[in-house]
RODO-2510 file (C-alpha; in nm, 4 decimals, decimal comma):
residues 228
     n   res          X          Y          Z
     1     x    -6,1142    -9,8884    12,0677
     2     x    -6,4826    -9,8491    12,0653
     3     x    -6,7314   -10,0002    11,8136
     4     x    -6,9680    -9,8243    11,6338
     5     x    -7,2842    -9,9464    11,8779
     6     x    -7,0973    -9,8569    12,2034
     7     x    -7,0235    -9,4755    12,3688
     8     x    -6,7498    -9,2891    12,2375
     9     x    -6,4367    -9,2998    12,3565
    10     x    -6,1483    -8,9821    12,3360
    11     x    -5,7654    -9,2113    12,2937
    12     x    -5,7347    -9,3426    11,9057
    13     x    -5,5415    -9,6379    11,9060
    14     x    -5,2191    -9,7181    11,6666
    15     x    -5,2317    -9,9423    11,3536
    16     x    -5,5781    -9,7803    11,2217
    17     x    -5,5408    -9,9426    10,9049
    18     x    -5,5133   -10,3224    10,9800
    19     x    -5,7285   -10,5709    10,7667
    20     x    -6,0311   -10,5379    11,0056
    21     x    -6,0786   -10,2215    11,1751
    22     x    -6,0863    -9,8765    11,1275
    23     x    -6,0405    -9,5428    11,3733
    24     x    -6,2660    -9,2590    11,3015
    25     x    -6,1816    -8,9228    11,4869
    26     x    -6,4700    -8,7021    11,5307
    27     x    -6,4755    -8,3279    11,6593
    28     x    -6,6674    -8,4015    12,0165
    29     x    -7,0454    -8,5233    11,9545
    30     x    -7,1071    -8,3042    11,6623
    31     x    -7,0148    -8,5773    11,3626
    32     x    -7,0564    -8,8559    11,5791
    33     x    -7,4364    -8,8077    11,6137
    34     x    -7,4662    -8,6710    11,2273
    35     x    -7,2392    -9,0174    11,1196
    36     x    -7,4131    -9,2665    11,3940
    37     x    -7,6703    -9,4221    11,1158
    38     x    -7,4105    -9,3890    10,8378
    39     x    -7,1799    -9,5706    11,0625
    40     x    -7,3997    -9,8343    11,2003
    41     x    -7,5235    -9,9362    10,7982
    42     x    -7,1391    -9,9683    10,6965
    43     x    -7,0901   -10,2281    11,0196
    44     x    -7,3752   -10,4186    10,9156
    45     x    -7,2667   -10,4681    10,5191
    46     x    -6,9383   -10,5220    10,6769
    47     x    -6,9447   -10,6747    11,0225
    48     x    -6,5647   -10,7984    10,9932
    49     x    -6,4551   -10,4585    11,0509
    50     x    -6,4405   -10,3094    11,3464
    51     x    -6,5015    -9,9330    11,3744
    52     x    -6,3827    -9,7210    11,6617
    53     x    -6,5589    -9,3885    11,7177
    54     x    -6,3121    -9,1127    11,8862
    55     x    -6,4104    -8,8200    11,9960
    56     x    -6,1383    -8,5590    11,9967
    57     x    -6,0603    -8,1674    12,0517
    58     x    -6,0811    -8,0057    11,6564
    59     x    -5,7278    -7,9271    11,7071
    60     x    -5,6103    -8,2596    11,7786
    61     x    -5,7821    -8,4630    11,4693
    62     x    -5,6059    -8,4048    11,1772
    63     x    -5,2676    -8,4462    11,3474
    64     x    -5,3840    -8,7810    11,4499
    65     x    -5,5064    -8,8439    11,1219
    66     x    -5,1453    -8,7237    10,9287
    67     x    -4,9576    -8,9323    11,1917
    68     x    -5,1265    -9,2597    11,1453
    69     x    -5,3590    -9,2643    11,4523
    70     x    -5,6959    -9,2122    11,2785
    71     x    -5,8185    -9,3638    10,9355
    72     x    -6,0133    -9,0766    10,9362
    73     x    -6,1504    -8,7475    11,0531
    74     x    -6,4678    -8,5725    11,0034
    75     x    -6,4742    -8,1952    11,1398
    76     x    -6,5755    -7,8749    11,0056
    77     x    -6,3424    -7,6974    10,8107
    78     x    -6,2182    -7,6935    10,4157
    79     x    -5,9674    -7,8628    10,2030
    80     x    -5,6399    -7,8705    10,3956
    81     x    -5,3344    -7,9843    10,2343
    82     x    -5,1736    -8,3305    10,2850
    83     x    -5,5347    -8,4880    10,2954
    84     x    -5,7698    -8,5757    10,0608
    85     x    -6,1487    -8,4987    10,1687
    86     x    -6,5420    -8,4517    10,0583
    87     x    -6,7810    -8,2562    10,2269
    88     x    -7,0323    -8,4288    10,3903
    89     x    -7,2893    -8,1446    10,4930
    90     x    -7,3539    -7,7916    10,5974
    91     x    -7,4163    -7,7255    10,9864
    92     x    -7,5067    -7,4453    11,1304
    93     x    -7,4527    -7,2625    11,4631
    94     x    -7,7566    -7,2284    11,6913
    95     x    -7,8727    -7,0514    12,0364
    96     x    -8,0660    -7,3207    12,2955
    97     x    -8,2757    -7,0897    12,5512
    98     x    -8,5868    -7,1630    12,8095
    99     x    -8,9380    -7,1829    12,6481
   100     x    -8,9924    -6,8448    12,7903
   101     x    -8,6948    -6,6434    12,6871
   102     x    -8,7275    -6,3213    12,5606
   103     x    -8,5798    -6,4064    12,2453
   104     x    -8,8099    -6,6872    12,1950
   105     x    -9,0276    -6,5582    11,9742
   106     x    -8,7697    -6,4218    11,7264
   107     x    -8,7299    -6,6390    11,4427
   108     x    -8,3291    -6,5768    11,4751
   109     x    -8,0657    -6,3802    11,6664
   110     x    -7,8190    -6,1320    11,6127
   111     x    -7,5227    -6,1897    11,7780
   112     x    -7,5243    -5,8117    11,9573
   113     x    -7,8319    -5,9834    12,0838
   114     x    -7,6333    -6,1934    12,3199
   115     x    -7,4249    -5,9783    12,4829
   116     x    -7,6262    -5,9957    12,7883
   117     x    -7,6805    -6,3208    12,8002
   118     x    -7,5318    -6,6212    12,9920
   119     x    -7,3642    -6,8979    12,7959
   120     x    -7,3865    -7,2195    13,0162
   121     x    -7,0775    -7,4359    12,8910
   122     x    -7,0049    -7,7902    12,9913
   123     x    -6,6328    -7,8852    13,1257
   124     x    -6,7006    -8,2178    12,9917
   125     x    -6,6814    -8,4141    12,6626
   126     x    -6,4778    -8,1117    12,5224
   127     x    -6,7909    -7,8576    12,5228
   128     x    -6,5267    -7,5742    12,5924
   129     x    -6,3855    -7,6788    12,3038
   130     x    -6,6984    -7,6804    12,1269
   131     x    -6,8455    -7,3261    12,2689
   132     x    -6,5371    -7,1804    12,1591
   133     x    -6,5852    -7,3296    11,7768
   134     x    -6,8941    -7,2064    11,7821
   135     x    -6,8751    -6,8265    11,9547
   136     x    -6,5778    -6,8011    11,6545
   137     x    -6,7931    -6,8659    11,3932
   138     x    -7,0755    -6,5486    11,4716
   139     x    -6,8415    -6,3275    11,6706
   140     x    -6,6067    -6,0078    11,5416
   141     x    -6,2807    -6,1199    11,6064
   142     x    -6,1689    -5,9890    11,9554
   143     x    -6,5115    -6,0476    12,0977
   144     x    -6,6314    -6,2697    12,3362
   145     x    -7,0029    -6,4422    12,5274
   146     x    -7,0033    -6,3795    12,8991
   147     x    -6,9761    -6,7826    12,9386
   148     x    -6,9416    -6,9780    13,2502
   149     x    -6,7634    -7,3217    13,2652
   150     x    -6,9567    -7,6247    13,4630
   151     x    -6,8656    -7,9346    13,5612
   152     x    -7,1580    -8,1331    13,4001
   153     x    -7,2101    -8,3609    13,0744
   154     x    -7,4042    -8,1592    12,7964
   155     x    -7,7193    -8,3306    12,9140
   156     x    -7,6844    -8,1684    13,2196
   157     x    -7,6269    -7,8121    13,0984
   158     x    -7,9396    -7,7909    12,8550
   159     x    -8,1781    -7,9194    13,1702
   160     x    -7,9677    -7,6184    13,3573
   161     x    -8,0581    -7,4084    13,0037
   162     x    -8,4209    -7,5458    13,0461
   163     x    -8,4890    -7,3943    13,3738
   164     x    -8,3989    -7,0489    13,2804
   165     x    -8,0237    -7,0256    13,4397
   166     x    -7,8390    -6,8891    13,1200
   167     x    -7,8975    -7,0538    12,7367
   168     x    -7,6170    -7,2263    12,5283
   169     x    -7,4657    -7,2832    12,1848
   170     x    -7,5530    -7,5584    11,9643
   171     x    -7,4746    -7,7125    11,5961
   172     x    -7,7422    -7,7986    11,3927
   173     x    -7,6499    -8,1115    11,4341
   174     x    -7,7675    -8,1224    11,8127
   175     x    -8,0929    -8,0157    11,7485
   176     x    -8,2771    -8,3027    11,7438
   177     x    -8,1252    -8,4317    12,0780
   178     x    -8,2632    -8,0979    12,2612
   179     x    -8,5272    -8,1626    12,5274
   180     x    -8,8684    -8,0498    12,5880
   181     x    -8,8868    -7,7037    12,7635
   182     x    -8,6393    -7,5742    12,5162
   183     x    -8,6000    -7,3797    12,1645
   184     x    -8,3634    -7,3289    11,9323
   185     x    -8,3313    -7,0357    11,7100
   186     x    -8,0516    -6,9270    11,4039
   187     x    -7,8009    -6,6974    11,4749
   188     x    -7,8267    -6,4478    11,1749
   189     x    -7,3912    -6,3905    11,1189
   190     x    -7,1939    -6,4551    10,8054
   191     x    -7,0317    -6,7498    10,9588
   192     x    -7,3051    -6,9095    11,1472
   193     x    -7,3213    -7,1811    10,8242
   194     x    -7,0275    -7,3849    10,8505
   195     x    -6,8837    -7,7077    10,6261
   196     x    -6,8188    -8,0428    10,7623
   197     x    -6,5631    -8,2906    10,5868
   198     x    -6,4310    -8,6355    10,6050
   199     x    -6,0347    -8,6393    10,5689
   200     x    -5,8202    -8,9250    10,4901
   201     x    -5,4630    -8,9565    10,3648
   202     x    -5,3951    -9,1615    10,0635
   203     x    -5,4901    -9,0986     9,7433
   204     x    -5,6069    -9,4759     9,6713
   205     x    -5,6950    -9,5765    10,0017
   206     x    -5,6595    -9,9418    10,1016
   207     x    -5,9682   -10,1526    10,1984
   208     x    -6,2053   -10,1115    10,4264
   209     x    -6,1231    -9,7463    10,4389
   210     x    -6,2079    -9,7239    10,0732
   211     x    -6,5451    -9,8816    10,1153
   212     x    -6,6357    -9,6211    10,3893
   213     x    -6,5344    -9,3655    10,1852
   214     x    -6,7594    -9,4852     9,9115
   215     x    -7,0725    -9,5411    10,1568
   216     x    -7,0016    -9,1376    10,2660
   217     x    -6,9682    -9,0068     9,9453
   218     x    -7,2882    -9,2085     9,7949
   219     x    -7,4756    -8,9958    10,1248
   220     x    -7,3286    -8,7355    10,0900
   221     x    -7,6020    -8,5914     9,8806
   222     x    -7,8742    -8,6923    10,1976
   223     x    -7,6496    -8,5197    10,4312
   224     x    -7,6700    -8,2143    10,2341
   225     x    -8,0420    -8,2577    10,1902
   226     x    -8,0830    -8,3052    10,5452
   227     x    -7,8129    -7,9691    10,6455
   228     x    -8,0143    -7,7402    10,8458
***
């Protein structure tokens, strides 16, 4: 299990509700980055506990978290029964092109505006996954984005975006890791805005669960404020 400080790791461990540590699941880096200074505060009022950040495919996080693998999951979606949960913020989905793209200048996108285009996605870190997620939320159902799949990190894949070789979806919650040589620009659809929770289980969780579910739901409010 990885701490809160160290690079993510994908396998939650068993037992995520001992005395002194807790497993978080998190839908690839999309919470993790949102949650990393959330986190990070909680460790330091509480540096007993150990906190292991997981990232995992959307589909695979609350059935870790019902069968006793995670402490808890943050992902977008709404209520879901079993669990109890609070929403943490809104995200949004977003289109990363070259400086000089010919959508550039437009202050958002439709999505019949990308038919033509290229999506770069990354094989790694679950960005198929994530492209998928995404391409749902502003596409008829039935459709799809001409996307090809490469075998580089997301890093990787926005430098490819940067140069001009195709563009790529992002949440809202990326934007501020985006490089130079890039924008990013709204894609105008009904479901482009999208919820994120934080699951758990019990009703009156145990300690230290409780107390992170306290810290989240006291920012909770700063998330929102900060929601692009």
């Amino acid at each position: 299990m990885e701490s809160v400080s160290a690079a993510s790791g994908s396998t939650a461990p068993k037992g995520p509700e001992s005395l002194q540590s807790l497993a978080v699941g998190c839908f690839a880096s999309i919470c993790r980055d949102r949650l990393a200074d959330e986190l990070l505060l909680f460790s330091r009022r509480c540096p007993d506990i150990d906190i292991g950040v997981h990232e995992m495919p959307r589909g695979a996080l609350l059935p870790a978290l019902r069968g006793g693998d995670l402490s808890l999951a943050v992902l977008p979606g709404g209520p879901e029964p079993g669990t109890q949960s609070i929403g943490l913020w809104q995200d949004r989905v977003l289109v990363a092109m070259a400086a000089g793209h010919r959508l550039a200048a437009s202050a958002g996108v439709e999505p019949s505006e990308l038919r033509d285009e290229l999506f770069l996605t990354s094989q790694q870190q679950f960005g198929g996954d994530m492209h998928r997620f995404l391409a749902r939320r502003i596409l008829p159902p039935g459709s799809a984005l001409n996307a090809t799949i490469i075998d580089l990190g997301p890093p990787k894949i926005l430098d490819r975006v940067a140069q001009g070789a195709g563009v790529a979806l992002i949440s809202g919650s990326h934007e501020d890791h985006v490089g130079d040589g890039i924008v990013v620009r709204p894609v105008d659809a009904p479901g482009a805005l999208f919820p994120v929770r934080a699951y758990w289980i019990a009703e009156e969780p145990a300690e230290p669960l409780a107390g992170l579910i306290r810290s989240l739901k006291e920012r909770s409010d700063t998330f929102s404020a900060d929601a692009c």
